[in-house]
Backbone bond lengths (Angstrom), bond angles and torsions (degrees), N, CA, C in turn:
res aa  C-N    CA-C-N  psi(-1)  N-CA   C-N-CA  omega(-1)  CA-C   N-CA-C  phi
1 X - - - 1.464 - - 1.535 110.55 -
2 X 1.463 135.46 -49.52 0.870 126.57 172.50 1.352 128.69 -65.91
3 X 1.721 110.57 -39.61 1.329 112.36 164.67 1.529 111.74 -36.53
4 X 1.574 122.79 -62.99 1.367 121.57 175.28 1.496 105.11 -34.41
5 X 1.014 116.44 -64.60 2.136 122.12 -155.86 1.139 97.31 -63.70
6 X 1.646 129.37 -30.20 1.465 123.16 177.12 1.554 108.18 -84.76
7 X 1.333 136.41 -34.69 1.658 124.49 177.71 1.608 89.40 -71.10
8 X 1.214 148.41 -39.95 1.287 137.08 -153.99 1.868 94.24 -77.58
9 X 0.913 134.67 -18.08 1.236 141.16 -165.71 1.841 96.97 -97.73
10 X 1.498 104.08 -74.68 1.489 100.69 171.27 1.732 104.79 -37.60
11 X 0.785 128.58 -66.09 1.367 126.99 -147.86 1.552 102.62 -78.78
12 X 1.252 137.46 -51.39 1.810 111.71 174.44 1.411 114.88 -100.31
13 X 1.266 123.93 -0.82 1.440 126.03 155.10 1.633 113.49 -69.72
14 X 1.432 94.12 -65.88 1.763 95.08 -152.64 1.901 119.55 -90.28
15 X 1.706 103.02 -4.30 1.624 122.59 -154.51 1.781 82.57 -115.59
16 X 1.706 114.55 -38.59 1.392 139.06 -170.78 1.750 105.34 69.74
17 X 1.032 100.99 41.63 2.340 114.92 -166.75 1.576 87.35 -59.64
18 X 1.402 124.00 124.09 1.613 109.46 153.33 1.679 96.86 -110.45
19 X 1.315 80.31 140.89 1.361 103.46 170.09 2.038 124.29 -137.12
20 X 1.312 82.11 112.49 1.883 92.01 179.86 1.411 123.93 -32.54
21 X 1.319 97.89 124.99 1.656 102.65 179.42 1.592 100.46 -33.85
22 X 1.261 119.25 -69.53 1.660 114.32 -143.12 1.485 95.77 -70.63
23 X 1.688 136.09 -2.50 1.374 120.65 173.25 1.552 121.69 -75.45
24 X 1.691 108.19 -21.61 1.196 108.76 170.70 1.821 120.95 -52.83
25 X 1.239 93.47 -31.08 1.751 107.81 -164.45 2.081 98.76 -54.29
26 X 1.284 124.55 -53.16 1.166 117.29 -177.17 1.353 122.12 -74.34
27 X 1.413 115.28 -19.36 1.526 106.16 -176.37 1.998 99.08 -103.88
28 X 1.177 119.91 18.53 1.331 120.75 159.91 1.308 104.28 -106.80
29 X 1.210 133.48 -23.95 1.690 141.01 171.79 1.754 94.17 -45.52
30 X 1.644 91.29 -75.62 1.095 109.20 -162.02 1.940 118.87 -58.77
31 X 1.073 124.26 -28.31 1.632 143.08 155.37 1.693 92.44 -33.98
32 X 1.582 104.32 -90.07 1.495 119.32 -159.80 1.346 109.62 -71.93
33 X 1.122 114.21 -7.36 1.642 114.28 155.10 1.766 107.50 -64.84
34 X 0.998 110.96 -60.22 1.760 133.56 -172.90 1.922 98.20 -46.23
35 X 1.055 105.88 -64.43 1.162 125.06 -166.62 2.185 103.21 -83.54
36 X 0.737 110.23 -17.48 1.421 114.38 174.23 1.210 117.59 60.42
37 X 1.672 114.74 31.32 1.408 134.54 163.94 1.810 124.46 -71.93
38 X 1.225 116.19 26.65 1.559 118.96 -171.19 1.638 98.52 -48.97
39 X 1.779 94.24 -60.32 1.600 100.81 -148.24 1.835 122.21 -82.92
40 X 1.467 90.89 10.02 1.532 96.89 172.15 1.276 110.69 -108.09
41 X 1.441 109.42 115.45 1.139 138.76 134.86 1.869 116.08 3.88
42 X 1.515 104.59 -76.55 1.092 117.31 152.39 1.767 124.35 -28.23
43 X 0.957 119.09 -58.18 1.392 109.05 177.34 2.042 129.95 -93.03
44 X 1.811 86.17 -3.67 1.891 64.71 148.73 1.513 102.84 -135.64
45 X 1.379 116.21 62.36 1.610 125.54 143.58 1.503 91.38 -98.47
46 X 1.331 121.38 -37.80 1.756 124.61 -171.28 1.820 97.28 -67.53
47 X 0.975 122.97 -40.64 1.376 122.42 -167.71 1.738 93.06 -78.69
48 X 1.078 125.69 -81.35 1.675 119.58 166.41 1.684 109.62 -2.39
49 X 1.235 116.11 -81.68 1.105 139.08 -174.73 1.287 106.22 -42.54
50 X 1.565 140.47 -66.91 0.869 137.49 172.18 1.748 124.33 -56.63
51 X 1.264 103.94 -44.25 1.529 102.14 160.17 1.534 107.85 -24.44
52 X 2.093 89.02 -83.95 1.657 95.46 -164.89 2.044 109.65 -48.89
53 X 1.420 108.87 -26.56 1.921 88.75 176.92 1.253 115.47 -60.40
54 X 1.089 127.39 -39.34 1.644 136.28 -173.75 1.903 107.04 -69.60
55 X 0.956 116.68 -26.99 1.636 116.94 175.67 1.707 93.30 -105.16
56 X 1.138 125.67 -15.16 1.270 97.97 178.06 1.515 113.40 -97.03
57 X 1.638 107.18 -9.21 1.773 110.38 166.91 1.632 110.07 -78.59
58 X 1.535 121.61 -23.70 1.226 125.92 173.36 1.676 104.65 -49.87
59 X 1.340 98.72 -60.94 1.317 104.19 -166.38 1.783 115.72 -58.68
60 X 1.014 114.46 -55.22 1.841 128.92 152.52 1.681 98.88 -30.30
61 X 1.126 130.75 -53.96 1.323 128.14 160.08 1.443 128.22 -15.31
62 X 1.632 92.22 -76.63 1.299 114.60 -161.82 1.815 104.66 -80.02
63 X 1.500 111.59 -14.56 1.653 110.80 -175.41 1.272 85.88 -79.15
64 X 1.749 141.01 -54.17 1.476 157.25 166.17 1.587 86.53 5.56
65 X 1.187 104.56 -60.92 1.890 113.10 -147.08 1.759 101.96 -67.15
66 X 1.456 109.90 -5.24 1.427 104.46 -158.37 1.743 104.65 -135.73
67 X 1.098 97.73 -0.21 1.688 105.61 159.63 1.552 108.72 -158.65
68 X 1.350 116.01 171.56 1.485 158.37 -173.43 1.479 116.35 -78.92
69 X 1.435 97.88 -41.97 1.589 112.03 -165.08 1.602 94.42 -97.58
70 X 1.000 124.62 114.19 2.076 110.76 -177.80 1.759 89.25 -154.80
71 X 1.279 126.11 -15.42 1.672 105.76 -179.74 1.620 114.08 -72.93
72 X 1.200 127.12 -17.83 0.908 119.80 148.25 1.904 144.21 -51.63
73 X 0.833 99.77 -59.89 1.559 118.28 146.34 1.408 109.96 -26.75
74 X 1.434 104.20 -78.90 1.302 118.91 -162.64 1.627 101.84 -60.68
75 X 1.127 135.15 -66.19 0.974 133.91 147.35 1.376 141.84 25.54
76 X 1.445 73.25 -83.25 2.075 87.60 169.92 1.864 128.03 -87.27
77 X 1.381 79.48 -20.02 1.658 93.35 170.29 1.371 95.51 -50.89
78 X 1.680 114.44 -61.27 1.398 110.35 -136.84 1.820 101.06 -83.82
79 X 1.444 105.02 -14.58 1.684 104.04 170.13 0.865 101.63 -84.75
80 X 1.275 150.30 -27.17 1.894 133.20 165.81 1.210 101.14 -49.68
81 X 1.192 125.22 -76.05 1.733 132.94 -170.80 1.357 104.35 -44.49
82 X 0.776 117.81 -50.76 1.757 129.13 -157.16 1.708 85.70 -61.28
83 X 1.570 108.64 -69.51 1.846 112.25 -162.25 1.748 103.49 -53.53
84 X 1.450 101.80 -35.85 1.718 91.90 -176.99 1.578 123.61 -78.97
85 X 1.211 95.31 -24.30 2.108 96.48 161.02 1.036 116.75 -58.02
86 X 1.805 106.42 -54.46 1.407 91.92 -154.19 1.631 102.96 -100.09
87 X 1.261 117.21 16.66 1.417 120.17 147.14 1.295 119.70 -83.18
88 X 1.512 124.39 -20.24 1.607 114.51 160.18 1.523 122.79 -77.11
89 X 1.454 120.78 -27.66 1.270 119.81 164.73 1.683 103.57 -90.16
90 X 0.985 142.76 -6.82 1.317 119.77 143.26 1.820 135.12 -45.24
91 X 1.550 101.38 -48.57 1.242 102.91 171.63 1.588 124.25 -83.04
92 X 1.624 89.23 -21.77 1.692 92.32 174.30 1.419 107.74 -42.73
93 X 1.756 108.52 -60.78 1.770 120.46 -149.07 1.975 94.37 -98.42
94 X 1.203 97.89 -19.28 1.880 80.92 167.68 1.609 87.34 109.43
95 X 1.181 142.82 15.56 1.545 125.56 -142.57 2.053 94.65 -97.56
96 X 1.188 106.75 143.46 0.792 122.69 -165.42 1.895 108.91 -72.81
97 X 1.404 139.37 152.43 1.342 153.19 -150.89 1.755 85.37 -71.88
98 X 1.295 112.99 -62.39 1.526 110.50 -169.26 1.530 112.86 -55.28
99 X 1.325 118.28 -38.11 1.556 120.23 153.13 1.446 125.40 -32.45
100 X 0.971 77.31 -76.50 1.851 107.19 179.63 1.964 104.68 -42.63
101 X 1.282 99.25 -54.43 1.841 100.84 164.71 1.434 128.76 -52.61
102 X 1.305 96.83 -48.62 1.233 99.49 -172.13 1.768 112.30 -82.30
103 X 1.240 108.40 -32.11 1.521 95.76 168.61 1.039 115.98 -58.89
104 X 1.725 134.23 -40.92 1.265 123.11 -178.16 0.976 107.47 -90.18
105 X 1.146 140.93 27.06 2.018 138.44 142.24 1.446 106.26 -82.10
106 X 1.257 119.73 -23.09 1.808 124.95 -177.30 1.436 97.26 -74.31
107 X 1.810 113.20 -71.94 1.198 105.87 161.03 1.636 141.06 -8.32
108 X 1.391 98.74 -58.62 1.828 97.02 -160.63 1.224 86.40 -89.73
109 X 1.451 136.15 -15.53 1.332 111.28 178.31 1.555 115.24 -99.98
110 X 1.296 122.79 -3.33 1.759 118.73 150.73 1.240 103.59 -76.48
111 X 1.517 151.63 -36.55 1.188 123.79 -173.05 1.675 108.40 -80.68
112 X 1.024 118.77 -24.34 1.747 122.35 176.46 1.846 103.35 -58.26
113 X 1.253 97.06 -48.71 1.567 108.48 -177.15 1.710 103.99 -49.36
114 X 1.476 84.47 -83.62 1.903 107.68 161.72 1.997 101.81 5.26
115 X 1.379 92.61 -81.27 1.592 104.15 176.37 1.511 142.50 -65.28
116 X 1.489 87.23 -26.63 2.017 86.25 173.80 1.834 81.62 -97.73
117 X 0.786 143.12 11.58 2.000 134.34 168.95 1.545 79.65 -83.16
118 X 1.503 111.71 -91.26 1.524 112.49 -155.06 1.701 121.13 -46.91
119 X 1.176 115.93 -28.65 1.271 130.25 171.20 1.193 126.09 -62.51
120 X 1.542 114.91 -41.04 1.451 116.17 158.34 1.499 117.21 -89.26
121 X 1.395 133.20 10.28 1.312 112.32 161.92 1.642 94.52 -96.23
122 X 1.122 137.04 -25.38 1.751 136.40 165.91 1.052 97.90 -42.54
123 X 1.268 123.24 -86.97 1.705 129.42 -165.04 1.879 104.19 -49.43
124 X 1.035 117.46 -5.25 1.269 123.47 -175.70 1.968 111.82 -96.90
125 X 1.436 76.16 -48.71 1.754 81.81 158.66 1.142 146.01 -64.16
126 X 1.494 101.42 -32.82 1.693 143.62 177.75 1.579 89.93 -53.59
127 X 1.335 114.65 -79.39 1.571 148.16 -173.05 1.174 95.82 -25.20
128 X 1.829 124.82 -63.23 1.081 131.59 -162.47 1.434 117.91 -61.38
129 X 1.907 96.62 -49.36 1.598 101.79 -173.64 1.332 101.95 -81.41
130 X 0.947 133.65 12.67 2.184 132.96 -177.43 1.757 85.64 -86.03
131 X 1.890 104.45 -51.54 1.509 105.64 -175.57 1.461 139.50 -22.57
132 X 1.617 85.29 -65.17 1.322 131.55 -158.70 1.621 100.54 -76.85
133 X 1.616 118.07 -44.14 1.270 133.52 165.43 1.401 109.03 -41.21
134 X 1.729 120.07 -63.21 0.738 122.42 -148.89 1.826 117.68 -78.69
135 X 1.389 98.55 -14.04 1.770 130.94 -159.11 1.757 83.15 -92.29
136 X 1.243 123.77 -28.04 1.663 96.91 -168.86 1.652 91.86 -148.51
137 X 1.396 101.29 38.19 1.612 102.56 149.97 1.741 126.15 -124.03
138 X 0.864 123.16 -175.10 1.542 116.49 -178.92 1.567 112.26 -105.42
139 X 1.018 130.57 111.01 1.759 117.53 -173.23 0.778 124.09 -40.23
140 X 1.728 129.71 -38.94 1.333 138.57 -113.81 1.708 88.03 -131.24
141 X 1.167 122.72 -37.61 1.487 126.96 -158.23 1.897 100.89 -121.58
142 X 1.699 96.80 -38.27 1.825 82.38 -169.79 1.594 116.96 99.39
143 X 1.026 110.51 -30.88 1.777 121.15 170.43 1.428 89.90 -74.86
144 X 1.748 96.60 138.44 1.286 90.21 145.68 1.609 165.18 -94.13
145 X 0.934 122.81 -161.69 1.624 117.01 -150.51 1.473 116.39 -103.45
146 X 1.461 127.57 163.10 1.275 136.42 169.96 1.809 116.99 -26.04
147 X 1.386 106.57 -44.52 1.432 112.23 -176.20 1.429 117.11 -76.70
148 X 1.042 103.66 -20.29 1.799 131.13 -167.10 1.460 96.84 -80.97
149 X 1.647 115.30 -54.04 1.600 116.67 164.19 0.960 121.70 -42.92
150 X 1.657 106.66 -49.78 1.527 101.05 -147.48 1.765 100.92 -74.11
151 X 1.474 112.75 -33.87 1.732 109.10 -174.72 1.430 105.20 -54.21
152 X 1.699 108.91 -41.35 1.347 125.45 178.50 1.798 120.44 -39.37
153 X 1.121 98.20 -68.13 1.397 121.56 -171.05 2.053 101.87 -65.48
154 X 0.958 111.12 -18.17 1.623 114.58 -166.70 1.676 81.52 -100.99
155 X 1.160 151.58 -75.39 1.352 134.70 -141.88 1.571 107.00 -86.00
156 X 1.600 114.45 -11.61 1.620 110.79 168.98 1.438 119.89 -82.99
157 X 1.648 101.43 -38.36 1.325 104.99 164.77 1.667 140.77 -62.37
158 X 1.690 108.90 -1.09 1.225 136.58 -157.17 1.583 89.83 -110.42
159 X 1.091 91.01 -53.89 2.051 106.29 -176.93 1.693 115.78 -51.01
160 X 1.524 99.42 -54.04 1.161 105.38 -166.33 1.834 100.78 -81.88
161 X 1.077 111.43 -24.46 1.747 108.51 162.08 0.935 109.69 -57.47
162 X 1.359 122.61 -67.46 1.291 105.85 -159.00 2.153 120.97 -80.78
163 X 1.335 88.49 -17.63 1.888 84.33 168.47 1.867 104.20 -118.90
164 X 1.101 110.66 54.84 1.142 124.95 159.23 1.666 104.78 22.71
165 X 1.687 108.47 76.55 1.752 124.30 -175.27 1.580 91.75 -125.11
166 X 1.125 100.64 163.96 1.514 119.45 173.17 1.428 109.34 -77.00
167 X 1.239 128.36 169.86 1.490 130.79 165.30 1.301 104.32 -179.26
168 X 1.483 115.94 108.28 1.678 137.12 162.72 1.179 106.62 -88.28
169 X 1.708 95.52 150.49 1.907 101.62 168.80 1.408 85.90 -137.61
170 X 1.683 115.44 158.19 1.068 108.30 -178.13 1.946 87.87 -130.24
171 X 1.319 123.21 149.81 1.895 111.07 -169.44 1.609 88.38 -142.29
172 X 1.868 110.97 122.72 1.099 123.03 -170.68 1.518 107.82 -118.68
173 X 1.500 137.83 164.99 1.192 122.75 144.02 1.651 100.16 -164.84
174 X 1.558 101.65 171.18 1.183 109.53 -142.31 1.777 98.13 -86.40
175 X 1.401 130.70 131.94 1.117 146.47 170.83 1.876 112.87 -30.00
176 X 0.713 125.38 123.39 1.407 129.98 169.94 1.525 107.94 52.19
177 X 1.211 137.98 18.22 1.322 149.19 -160.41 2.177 103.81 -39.90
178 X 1.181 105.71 -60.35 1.174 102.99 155.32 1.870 137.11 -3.07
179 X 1.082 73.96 -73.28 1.365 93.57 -168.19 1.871 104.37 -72.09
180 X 0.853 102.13 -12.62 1.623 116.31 -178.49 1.295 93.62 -81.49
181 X 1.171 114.78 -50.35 1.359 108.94 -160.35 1.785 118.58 -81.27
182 X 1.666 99.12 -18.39 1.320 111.06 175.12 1.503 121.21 -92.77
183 X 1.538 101.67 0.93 1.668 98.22 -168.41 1.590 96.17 -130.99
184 X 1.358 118.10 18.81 1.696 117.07 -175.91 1.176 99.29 -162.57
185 X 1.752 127.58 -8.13 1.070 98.50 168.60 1.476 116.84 122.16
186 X 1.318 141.85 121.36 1.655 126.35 -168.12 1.367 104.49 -85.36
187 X 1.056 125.72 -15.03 1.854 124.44 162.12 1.704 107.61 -67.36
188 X 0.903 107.04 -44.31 1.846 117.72 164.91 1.998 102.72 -59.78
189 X 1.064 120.85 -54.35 1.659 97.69 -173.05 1.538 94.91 -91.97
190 X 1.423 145.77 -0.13 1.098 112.58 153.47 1.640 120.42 -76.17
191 X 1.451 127.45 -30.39 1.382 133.28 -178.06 1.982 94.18 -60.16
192 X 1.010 123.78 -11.15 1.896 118.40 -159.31 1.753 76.25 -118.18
193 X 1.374 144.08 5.99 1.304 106.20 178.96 1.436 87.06 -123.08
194 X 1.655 137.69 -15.40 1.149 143.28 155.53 1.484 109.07 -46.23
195 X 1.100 115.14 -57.46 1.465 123.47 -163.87 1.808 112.77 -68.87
196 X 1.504 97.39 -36.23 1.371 94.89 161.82 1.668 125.95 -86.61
197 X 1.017 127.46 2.33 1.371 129.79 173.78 2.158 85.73 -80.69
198 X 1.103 119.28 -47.25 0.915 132.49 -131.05 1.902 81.64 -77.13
199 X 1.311 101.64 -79.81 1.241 91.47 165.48 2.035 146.25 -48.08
200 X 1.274 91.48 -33.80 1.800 90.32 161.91 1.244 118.98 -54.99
201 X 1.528 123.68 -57.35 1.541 148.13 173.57 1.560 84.12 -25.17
202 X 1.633 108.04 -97.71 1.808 125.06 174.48 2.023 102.18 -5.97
203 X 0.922 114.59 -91.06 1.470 104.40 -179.77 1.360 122.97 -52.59
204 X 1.378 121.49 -21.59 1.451 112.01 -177.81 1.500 113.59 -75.40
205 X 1.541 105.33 -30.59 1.551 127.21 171.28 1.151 99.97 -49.31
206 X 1.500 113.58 -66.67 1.874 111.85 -171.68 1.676 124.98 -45.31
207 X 1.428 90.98 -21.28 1.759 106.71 -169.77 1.180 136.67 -139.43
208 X 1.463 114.78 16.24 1.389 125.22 163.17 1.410 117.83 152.24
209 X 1.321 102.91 115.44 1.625 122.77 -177.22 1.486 116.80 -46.71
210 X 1.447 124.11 -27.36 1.523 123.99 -150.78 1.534 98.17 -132.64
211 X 1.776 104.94 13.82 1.729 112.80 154.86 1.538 103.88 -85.80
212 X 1.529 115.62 126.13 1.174 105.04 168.11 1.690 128.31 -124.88
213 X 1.059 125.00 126.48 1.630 115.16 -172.50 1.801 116.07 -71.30
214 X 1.040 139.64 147.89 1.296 145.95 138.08 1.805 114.65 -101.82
215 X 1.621 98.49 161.97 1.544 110.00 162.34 1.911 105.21 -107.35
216 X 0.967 106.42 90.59 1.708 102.16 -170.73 1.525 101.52 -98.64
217 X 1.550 119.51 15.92 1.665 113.02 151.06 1.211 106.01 -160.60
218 X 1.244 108.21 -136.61 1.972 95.52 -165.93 1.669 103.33 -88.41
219 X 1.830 97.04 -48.74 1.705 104.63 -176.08 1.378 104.52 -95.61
220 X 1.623 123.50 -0.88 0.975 106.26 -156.97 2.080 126.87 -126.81
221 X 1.067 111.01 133.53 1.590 108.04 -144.28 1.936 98.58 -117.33
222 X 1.578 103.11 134.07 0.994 117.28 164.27 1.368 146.74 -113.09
223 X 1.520 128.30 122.43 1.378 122.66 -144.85 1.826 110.00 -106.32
224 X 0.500 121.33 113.73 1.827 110.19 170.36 1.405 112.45 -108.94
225 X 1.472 83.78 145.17 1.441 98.95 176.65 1.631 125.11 -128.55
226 X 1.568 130.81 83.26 1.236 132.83 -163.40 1.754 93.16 -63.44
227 X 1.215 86.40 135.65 1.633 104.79 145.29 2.171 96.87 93.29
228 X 1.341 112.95 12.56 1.750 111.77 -162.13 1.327 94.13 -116.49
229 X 1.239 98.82 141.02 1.714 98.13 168.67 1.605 99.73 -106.45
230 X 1.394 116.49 171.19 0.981 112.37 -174.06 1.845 129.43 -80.46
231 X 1.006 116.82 21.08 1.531 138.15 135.64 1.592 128.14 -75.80
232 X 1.052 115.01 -26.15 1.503 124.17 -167.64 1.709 98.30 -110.02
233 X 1.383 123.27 -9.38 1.449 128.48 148.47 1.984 125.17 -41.61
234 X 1.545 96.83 -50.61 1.368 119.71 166.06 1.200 115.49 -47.01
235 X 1.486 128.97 -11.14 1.466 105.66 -174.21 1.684 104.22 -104.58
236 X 1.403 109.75 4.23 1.660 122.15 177.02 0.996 137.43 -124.69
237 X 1.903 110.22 -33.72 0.980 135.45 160.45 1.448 134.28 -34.53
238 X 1.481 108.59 -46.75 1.131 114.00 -175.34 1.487 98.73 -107.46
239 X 1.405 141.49 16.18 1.273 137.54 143.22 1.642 112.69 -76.57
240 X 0.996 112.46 -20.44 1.675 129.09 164.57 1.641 87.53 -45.60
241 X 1.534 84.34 -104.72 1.694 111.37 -176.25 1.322 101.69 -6.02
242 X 1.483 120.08 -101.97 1.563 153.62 179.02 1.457 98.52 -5.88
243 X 1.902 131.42 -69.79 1.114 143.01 -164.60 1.625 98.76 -78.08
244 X 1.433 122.93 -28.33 1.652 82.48 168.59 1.394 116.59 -122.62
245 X 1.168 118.19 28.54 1.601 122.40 149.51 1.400 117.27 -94.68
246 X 1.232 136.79 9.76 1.402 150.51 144.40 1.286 109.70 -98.96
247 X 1.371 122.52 28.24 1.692 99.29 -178.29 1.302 100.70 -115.86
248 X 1.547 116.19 -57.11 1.890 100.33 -170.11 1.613 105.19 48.39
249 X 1.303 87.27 145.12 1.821 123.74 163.25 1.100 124.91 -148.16
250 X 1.633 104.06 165.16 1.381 126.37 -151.92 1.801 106.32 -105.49
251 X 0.797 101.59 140.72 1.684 95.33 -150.49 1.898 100.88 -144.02
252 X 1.558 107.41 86.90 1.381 92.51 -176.89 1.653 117.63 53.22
253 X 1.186 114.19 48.99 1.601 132.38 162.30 2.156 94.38 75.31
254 X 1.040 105.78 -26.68 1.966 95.68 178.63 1.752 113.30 -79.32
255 X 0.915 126.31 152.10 0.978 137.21 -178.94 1.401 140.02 -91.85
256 X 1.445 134.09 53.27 1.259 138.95 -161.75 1.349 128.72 -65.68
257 X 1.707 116.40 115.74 1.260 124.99 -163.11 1.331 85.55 -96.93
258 X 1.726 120.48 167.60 1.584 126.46 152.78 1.774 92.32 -176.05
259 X 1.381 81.88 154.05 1.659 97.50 169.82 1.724 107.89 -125.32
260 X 1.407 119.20 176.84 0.865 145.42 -162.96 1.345 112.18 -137.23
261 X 1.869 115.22 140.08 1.574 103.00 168.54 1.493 95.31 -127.58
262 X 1.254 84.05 178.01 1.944 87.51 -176.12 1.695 103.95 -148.42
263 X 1.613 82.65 168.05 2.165 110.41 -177.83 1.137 77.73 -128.09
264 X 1.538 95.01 134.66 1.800 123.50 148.60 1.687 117.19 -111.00
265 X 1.132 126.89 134.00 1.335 112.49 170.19 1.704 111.94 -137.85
266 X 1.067 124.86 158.96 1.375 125.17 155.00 1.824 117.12 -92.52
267 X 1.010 111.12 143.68 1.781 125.36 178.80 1.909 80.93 -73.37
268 X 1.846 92.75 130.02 1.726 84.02 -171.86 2.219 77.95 -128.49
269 X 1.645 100.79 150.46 1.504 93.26 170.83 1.572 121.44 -49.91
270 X 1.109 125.43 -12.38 1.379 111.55 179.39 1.723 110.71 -91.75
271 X 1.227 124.47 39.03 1.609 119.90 -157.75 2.102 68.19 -136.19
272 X 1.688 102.18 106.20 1.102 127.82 163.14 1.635 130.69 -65.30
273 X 1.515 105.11 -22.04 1.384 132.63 162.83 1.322 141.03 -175.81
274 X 1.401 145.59 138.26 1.295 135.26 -144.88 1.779 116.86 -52.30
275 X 1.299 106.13 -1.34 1.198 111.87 178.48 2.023 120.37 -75.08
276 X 1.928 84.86 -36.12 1.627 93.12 -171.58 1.911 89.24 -85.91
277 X 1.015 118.24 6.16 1.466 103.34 167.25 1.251 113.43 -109.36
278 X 1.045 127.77 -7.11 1.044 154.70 -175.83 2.078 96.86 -67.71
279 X 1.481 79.15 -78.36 1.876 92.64 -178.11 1.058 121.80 -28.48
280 X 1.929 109.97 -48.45 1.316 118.38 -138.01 1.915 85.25 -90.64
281 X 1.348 128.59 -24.13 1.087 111.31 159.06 1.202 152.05 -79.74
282 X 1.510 92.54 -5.72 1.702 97.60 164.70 1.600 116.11 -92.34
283 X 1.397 101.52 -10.42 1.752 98.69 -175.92 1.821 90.09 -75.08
284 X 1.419 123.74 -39.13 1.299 119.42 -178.15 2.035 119.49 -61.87
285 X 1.321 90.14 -17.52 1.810 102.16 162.17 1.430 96.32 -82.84
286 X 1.244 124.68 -37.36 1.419 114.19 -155.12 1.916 96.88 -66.12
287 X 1.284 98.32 -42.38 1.367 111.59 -171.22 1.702 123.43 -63.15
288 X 1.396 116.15 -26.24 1.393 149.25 133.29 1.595 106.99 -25.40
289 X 1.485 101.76 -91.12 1.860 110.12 175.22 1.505 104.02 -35.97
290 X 1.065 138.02 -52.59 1.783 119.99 -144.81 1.251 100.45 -132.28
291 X 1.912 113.99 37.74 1.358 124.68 164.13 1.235 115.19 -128.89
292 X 1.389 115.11 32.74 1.366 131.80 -156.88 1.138 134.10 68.28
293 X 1.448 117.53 17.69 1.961 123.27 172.02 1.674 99.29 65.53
294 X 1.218 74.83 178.65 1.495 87.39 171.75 2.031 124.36 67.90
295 X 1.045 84.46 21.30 1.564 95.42 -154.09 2.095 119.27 -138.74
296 X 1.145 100.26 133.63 1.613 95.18 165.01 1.176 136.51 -80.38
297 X 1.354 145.19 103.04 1.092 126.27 152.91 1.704 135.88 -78.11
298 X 1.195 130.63 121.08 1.378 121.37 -142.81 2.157 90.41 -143.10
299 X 1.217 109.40 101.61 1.489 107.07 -172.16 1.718 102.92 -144.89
């Protein structure tokens, strides 16, 4: 009996299983068929009953999703349910009050268990992915980070070798960044490197899920693009550009302008590892910087 009250708990509490009222109807047929319980009374108030625990842990579920505080709840649900089963198979089998207690002291203390078990392998999971978040994101901006590339850049570049796919990167950074930071302030060039994560993200959203940005230096940001050759860069690329050399911000009442230049490259068969493709797009930033900024180079 309890085993039952505890899978009924695992399963639309903790798994969150919904299952349609009218599906219960055949596999309780089929039970009290097995068991040759038709003509008691007793066993489909027990079947009722159990129905409603299983939609009523669903529901405890779904409040779960919308607060913090739910062992309570959960809790008492499952000692309502719990006292009315095993008060119907109490009278079913004749079982005596001290019975009847003590099973539901076994009870409330597997489902208490039940919950600080599952709860600490959650918070355990939580822990992990906060980790893992935190190991290949950027603090400061939220894009992610150099390390985040680099796993990045090694299994696309592996991919697209070996089933012969395209793969562009496009590598930007912000014009004179320096000087931003020395004449407004390093709370001022972090608000201008926020704002541009903030805005790249915004267009990449508009135009493709499996473009992804990194911050792989302080000013300086890297874009990939699986599956683009370097013609099919053009249809984003320069919405890059365009949106943050018109953007500027407002920064404690002053007004901060900056531009950006950029490298485009295509992954070409002679690029031996993501590194030599790597190069050839920053020498194409490089070519950007000391051609007067402000500018694409895309070859």
């Amino acid at each position: 009996m309890n085993f039952q009250l505890i899978a009924v708990i695992f399963c639309a509490y903790f798994l969150a299983i919904h299952v349609p009222f009218r599906a219960f109807w055949p596999i309780v047929i089929v039970f009290m068929w097995i068991n040759s319980s038709f003509s008691y009374w007793e066993s489909w108030i027990y079947s009722l009953a159990i129905i409603s625990f299983y939609r009523s842990m669903n529901h405890v579920y779904r409040w779960s999703q919308k607060s913090n505080n739910v062992f309570p709840i959960y809790f008492t649900t499952g000692t309502f349910f719990g006292m009315v089963l095993w008060f119907l198979v109490k009278i079913k089998f004749s079982l005596s009050w001290y019975i009847f207690v003590q099973e539901i002291s076994y009870f409330l203390i597997f489902q208490t268990l039940l919950y600080s078990y599952i709860s600490m392998l959650n918070k355990n999971q939580r822990l992990k992915a906060n980790l893992a978040h935190s190991a290949h994101s950027d603090a400061l901006t939220q894009a992610k980070n150099y390390a985040a590339y680099a796993d990045k850049i090694d299994d696309l570049f592996q991919n697209s070798n070996n089933n012969q796919l395209h793969l562009s990167m496009m590598m930007f950074d912000i014009d004179h960044f320096k000087n931003i930071n020395d004449t407004y302030g390093h709370l001022a060039g972090d608000k201008v490197l926020q704002q541009v994560v903030d805005v790249v993200q915004t267009v990449i959203d508009e135009n493709d899920s499996r473009i992804e940005l990194y911050r792989t230096g302080g000013e300086e940001f890297n874009v990939l693009l699986p599956s683009y050759d370097l013609e099919e860069t053009q249809k984003i690329v320069p919405q890059i550009f365009d949106a943050l050399n018109h953007l500027g911000i407002d920064f404690n009442g002053q007004y901060i302008d900056f531009t950006v230049s950029v490298g485009v490259s295509e992954m070409s068969k002679k690029d031996d590892d993501p590194n030599d493709f790597y190069k050839r797009v920053d020498e194409n930033l490089y070519h950007s910087k000391t051609n007067g900024r402000m500018r694409i180079t895309a070859r």
